[in-house]
VEXDREN-2710 file (C-alpha; in Angstrom, 1 decimal):
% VEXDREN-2710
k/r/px/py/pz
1/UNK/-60.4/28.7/6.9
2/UNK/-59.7/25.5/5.0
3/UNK/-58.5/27.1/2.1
4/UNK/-55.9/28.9/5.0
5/UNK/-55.0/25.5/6.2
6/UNK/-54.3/24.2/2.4
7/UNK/-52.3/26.9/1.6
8/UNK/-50.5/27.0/4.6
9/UNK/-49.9/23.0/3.9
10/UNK/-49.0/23.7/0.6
11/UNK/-46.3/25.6/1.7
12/UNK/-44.8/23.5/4.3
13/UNK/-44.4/20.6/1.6
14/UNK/-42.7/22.9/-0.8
15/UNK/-39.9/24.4/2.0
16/UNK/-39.4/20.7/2.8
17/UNK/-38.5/19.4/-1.1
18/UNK/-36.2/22.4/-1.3
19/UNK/-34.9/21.4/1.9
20/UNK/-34.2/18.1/0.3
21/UNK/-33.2/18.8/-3.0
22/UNK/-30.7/21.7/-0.9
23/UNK/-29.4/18.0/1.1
24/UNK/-28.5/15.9/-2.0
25/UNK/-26.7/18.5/-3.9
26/UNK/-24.6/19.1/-1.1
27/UNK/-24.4/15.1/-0.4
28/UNK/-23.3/14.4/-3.9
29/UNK/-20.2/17.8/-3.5
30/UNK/-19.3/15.9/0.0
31/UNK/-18.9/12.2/-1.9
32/UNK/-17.5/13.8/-5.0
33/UNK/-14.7/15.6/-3.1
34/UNK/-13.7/12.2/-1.2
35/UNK/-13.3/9.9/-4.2
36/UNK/-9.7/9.8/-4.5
37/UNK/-9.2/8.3/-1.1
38/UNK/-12.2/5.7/0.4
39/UNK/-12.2/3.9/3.5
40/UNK/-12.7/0.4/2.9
41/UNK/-13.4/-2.7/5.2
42/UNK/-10.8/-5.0/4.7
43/UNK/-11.7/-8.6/4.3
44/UNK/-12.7/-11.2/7.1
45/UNK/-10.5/-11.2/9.6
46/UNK/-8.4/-8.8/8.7
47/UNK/-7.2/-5.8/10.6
48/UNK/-8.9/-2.2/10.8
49/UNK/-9.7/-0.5/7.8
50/UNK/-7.2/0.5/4.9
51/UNK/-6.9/3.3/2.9
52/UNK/-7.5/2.7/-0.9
53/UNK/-4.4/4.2/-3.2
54/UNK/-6.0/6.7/-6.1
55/UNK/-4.0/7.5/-9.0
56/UNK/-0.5/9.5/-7.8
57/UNK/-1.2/13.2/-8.8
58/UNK/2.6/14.1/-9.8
59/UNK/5.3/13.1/-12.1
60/UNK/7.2/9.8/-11.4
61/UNK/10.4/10.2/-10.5
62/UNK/13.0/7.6/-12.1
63/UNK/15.1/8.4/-10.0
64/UNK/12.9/7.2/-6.8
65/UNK/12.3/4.0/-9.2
66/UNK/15.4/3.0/-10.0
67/UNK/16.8/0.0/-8.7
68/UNK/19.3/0.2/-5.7
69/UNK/21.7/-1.8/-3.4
70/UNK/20.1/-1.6/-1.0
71/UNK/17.0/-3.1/-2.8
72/UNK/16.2/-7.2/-3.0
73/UNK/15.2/-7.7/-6.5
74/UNK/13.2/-10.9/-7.1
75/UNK/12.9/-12.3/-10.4
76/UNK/14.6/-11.9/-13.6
77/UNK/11.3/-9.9/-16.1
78/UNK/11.8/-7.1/-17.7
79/UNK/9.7/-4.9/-16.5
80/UNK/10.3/-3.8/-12.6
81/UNK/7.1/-3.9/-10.2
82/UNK/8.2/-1.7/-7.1
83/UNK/5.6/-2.0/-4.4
84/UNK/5.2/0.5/-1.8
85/UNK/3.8/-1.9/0.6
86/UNK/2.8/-2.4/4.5
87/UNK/3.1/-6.1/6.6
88/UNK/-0.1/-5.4/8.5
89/UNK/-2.1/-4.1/5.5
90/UNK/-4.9/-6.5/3.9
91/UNK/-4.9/-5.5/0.7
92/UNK/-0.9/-6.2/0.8
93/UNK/-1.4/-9.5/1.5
94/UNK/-4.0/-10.3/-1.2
95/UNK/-1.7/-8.4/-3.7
96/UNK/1.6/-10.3/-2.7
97/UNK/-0.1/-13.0/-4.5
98/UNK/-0.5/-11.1/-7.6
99/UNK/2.9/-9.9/-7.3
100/UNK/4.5/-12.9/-6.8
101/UNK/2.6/-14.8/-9.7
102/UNK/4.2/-12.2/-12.1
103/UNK/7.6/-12.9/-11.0
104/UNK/7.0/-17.1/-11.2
105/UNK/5.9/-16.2/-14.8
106/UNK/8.9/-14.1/-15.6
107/UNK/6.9/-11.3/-16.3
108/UNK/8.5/-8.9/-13.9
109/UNK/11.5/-8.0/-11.4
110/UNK/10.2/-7.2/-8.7
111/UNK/11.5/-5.0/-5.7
112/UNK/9.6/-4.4/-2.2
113/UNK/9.7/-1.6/-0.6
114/UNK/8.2/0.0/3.5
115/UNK/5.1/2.3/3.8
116/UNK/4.2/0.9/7.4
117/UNK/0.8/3.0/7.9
118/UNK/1.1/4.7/11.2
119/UNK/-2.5/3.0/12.4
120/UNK/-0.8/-0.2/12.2
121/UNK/1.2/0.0/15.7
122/UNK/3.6/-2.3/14.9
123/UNK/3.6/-2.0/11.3
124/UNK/7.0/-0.1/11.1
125/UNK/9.4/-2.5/13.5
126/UNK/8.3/-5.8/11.1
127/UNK/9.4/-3.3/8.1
128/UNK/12.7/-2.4/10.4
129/UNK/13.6/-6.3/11.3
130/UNK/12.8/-7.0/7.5
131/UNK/15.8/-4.5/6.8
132/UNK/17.3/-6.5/9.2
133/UNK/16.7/-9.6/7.6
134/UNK/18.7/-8.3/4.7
135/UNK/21.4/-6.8/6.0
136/UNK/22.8/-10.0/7.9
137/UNK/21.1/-12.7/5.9
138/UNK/21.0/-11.3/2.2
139/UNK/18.3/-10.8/-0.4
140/UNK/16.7/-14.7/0.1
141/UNK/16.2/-14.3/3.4
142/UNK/14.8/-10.8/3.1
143/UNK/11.8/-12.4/1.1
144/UNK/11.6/-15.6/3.2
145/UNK/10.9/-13.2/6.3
146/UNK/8.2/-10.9/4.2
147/UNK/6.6/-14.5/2.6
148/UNK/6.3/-15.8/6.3
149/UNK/5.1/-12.3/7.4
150/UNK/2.1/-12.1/5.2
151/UNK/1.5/-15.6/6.0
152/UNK/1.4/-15.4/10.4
153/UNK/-2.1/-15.4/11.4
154/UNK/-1.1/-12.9/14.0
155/UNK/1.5/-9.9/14.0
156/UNK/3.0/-8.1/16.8
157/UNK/6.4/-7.3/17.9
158/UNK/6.7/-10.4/19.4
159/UNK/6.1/-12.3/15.9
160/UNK/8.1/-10.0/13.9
161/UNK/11.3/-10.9/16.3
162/UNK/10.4/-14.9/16.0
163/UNK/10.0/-14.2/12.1
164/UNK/13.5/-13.0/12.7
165/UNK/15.1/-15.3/15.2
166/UNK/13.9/-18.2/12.9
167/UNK/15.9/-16.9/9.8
168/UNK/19.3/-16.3/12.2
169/UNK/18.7/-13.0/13.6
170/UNK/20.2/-12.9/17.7
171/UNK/18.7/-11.2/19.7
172/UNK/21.7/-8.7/19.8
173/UNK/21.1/-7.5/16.1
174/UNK/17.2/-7.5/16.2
175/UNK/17.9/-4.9/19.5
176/UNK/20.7/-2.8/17.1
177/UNK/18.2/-2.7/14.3
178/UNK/14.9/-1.7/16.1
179/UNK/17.3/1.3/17.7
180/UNK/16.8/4.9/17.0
181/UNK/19.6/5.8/14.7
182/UNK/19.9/2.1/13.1
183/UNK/20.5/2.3/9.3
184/UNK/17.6/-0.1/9.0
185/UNK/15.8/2.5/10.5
186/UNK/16.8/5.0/8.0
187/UNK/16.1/2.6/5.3
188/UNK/12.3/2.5/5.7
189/UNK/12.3/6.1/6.8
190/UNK/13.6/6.7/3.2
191/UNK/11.5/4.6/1.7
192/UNK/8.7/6.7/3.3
193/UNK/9.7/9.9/2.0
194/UNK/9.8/8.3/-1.3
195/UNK/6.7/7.0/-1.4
196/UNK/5.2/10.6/-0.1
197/UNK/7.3/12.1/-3.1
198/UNK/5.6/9.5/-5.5
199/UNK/2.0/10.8/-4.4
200/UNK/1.4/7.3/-3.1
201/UNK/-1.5/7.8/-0.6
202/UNK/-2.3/4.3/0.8
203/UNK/-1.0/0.6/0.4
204/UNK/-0.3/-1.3/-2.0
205/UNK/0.4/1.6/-4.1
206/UNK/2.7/0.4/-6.8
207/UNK/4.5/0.8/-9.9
208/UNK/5.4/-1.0/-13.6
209/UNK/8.7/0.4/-14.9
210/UNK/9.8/-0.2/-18.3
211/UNK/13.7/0.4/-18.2
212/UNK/14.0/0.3/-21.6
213/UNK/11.6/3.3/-22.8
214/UNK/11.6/4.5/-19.6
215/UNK/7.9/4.4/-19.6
216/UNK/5.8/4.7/-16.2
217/UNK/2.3/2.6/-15.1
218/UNK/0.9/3.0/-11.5
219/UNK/-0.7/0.0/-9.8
220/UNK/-3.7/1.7/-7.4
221/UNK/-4.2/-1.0/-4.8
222/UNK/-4.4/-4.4/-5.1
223/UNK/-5.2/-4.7/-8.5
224/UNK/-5.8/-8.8/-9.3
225/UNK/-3.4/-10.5/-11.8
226/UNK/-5.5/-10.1/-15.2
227/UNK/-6.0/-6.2/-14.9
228/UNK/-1.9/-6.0/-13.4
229/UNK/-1.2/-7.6/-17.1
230/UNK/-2.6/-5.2/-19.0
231/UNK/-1.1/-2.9/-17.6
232/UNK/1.8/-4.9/-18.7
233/UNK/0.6/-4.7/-22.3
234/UNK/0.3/-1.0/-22.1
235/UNK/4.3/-0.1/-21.2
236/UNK/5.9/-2.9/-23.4
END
């Protein structure tokens, strides 16, 4: 009878490490499978969670990176940094630093352009009145508006027209811009597309352009300034 009971235990211990061993293989598939996109926490005080930019999976297209009039470069470097980029985003905000640092050391041109994240509710009419900003004010403004976007401690509609008003925005041309059929609204709706068409999966999800060799470097997230450099290094 004991000997039953030991085999009979035996046995239960056995079915339960297969079990197991049955759990983490298919734990470790699961994890595998999701490592090009991660939910991360974004830091104190920040808004929900972003999504972290993987490597693009297809072919840059020059043509997506060129620069264009409608575009605000900012600085004078040769190599172009185009960011694909989102005002309510975290991680945009730390890399703005980054960005901007290579463009106060000469080291780059750098152009901004919309991926408002559609979890962000009002993510997409601050990237609509910063098309705005340009259109009536020019280039400077453009990037005084984004600077003072990335530095309010709130952001809602509300802010985004203040932002506005306080660069010379009336009321009548925030309320043409945030319309439907508004050319500022096809602007970021372009710059969308593009960045879909780039592979770019989450913000900051950007790019080092050398227009000289034509060569190509992505930026996954928001890379700090040191690691941003050698990618530098690596297309001059």
């Amino acid at each position: 009878m004991n000997k039953e009971k030991e085999n009979t235990t035996n046995s239960m211990i056995t079915a339960f490490a297969v079990l197991i061993a049955i759990a983490a293989v298919f734990y470790a598939g699961l994890m595998h499978g999701k490592s090009g996109t991660v939910a991360v926490a974004p830091p104190a005080g920040g808004g929900g969670g972003e999504v972290a930019p993987s490597e693009p999976q297809v072919a840059p297209d020059l043509n997506i990176l060129a620069i264009r009039d409608s575009d605000a470069p900012q600085g004078n470097g040769d190599i172009v940094l185009i960011e694909y980029s989102d005002y309510e985003c975290p991680f945009c905000q730390q890399f703005h630093k980054t960005a901007q640092a290579l463009v106060d050391s000469g080291e780059v041109t750098w152009i901004y352009r919309h991926l408002p994240l559609p979890f962000h509710a009002t993510a997409k009419d601050g990237a609509v009145l910063g098309e705005c900003v340009k259109t009536h004010r020019g280039s400077e403004a453009f990037w005084t508006y984004t600077n003072n976007v990335f530095a309010a401690s709130t952001l809602n509609l509300e802010t985004y027209k203040a932002l506005a008003q306080d660069i010379g925005i009336s009321e009548a041309q925030i309320d043409g811009c945030l319309a439907t059929d508004s050319n500022e609204q096809r602007s970021v709706e372009q710059d969308i597309q593009d960045a879909q068409k780039m592979g770019v999966n989450g913000t900051p999800g950007s790019f080092l352009v050398n227009t000289k060799t034509k060569g190509v470097q992505s930026i996954p997230g928001a890379l700090p300034v040191d690691q941003v450099r050698n990618m530098l290094k690596a297309i001059q």
